[in-house]
C-alpha positions in Angstrom: -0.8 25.9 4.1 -1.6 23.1 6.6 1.0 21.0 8.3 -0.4 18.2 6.8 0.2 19.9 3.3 4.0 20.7 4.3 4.5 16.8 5.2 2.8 15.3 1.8 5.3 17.3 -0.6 7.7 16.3 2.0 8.6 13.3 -0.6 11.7 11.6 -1.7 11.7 12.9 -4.9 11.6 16.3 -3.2 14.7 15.8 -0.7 16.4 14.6 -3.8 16.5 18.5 -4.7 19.7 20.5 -3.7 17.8 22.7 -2.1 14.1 21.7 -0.6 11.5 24.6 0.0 10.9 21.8 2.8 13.9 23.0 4.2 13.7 26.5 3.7 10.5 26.1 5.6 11.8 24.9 8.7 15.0 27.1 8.6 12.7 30.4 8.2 9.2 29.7 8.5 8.4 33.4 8.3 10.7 34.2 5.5 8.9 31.4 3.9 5.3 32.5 4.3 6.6 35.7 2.7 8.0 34.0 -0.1 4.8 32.2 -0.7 2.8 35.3 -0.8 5.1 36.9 -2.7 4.6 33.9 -5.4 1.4 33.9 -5.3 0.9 37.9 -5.9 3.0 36.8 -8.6 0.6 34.4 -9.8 -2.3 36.4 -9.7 -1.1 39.3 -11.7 -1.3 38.1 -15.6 2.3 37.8 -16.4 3.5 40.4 -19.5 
C-alpha cells in the first residue's frame, strides 16, 4: 500500500470512525502490515 493510498482513505468520513485503521497505521505500522496480510489471506481463502 502506497503512501499516497494511506492519505486518499484518510477522509473525513473516515476520522469520523471511533477507531480509524488510519490511526492504527501510524500507531503500529508493522502490526498493521500484518493485519492487512492477515485480511487478505482471509480474502483469498473461499470463506465456508
Amino acid at each position: 500500500m502506497s503512501v499516497r493510498h494511506i492519505l486518499l482513505r484518510t477522509t473525513p468520513a473516515g476520522k469520523k470512525k471511533k477507531k480509524s485503521p488510519n490511526f492504527h497505521f501510524l500507531a503500529n505500522p508493522k502490526g498493521h502490515l500484518k493485519a492487512l496480510k492477515k485480511q487478505a489471506a482471509e480474502r483469498a481463502r473461499p470463506s465456508a
